[in-house]
C-alpha positions in Angstrom: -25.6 25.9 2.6 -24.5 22.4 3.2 -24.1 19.8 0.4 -26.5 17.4 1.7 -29.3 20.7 1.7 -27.9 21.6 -1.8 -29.3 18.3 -3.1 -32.3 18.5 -1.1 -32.9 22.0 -2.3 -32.5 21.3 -5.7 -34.5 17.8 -6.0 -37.2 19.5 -4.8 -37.3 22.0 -7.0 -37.1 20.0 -9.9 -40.2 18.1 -8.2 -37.9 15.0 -8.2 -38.1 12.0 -5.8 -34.6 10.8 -4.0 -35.6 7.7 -6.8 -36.4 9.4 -10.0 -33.0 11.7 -9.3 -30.4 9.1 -9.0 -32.2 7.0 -12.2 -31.0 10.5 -13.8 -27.8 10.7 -12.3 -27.2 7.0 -12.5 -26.4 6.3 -8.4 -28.8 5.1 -6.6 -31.9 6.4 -3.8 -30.0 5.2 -0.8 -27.2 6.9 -1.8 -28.7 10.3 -2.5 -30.5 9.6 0.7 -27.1 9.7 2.8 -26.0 12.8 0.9 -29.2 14.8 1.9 -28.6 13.7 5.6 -24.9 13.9 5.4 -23.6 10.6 6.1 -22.1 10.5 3.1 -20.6 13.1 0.9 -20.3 13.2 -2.8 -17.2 13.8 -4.6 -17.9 17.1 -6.7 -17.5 15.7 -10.0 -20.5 13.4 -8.6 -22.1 16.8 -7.3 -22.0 18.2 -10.0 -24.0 15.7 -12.1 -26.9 15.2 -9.4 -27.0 18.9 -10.0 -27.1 18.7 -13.5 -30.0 15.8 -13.7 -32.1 17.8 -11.2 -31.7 20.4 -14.2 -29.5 22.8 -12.6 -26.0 24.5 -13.4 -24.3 25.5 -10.6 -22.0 28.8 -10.9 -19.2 28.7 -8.6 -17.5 32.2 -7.0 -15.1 32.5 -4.3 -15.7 33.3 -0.8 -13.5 34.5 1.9 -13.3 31.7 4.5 -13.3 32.4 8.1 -10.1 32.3 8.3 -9.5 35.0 5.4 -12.1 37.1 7.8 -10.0 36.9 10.6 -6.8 37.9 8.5 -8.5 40.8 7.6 -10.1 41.9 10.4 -6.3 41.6 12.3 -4.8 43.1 9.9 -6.9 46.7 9.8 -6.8 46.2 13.6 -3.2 46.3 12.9 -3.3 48.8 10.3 -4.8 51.0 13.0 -2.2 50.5 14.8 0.5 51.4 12.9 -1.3 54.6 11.7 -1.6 55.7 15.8 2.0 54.7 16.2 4.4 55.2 13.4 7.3 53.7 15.5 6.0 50.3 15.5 7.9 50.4 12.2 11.0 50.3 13.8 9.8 46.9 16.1 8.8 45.4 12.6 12.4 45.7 11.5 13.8 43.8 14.2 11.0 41.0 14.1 12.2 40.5 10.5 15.6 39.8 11.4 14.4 36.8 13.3 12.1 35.5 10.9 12.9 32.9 8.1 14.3 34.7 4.9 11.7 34.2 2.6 9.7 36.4 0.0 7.4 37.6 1.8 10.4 38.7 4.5 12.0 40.8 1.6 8.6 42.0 0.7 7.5 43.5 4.3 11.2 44.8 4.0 10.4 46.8 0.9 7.1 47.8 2.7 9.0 49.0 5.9 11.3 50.8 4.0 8.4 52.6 1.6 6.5 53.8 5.1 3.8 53.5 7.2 1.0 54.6 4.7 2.5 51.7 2.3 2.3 49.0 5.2 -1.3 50.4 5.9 -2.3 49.7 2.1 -1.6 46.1 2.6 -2.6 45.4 5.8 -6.1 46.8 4.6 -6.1 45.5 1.5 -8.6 42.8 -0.2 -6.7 41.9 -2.6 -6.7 38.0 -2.6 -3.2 38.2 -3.9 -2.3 40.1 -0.5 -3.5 37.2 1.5 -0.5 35.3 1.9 1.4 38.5 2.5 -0.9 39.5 5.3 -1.0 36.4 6.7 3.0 36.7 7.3 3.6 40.0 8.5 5.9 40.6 11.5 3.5 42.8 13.2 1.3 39.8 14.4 4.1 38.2 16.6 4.5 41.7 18.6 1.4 41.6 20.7 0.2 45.1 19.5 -3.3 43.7 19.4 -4.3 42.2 22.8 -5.9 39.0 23.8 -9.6 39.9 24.1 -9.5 42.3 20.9 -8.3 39.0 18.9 -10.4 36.6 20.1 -13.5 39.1 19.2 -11.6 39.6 15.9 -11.9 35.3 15.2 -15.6 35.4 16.8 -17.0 38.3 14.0 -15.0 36.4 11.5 -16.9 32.9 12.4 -19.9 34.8 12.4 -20.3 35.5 9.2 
């Protein structure tokens, strides 16, 4: 749900007008008018108290973006992968030599080293702390997933 339907949403269901909510809120109609169509945008602390006067408390939770999707849907494409063909291992190795030393580098080291079934843990793993670790693994750059597989990989992941 967009911002602008948000407010909408939650006017109405305090059976407020665009005027009677931004008396409460202290902005004005025109402006909660522009928010509900979305030429304008509030900042959340401004959100948050048009909320509030329409009597709600909003509850925030995370949510994988689309791009988190796609991570982990090329990642246990990968993971599959790696479990059909062990050796890929091996090709990992090298990639690593020619990418940046970093943490995550000595980390996918470690992995390599451990095996395939601990490479397959984090490449299918949910973990949010995983993310940036999945998202930097040296199996992406060696083309084991082909073109059309990826791009239907980044359409279910926009999908959702």
């Amino acid at each position: 749900m967009d911002t602008g339907t948000l407010i909408r949403s939650a006017r109405q269901r305090a059976g407020l007008s665009q005027t009677r909510l931004a008396t409460k809120a202290h902005t004005s109609a025109p402006t909660i008018s522009a928010y509900e169509h979305g030429t304008k945008q509030p900042r959340s602390d401004v959100l948050l108290r048009l909320l509030g006067a329409a009597g709600f408390e909003p509850m925030l939770a995370p949510v994988t973006t689309g791009n988190g999707r796609y991570v982990d849907l090329f990642c246990d494409a990968l993971a599959a992968h790696v479990r059909e063909h062990p050796d890929v291992l091996e090709q990992a190795r090298l990639e690593l030599d020619r990418m940046r030393p970093s943490d995550n580098v000595d980390a996918w080291r470690s992995l390599l080293d451990a095996g395939p079934s601990a490479v397959v843990a984090v490449l299918t793993s949910r973990d949010p702390d995983a993310r940036g670790l999945k998202a930097d693994n040296p199996f992406a750059r060696l083309g084991l997933v082909d073109e059309d597989t990826r791009l239907d990989l980044l359409e279910r992941a926009r999908a959702r």
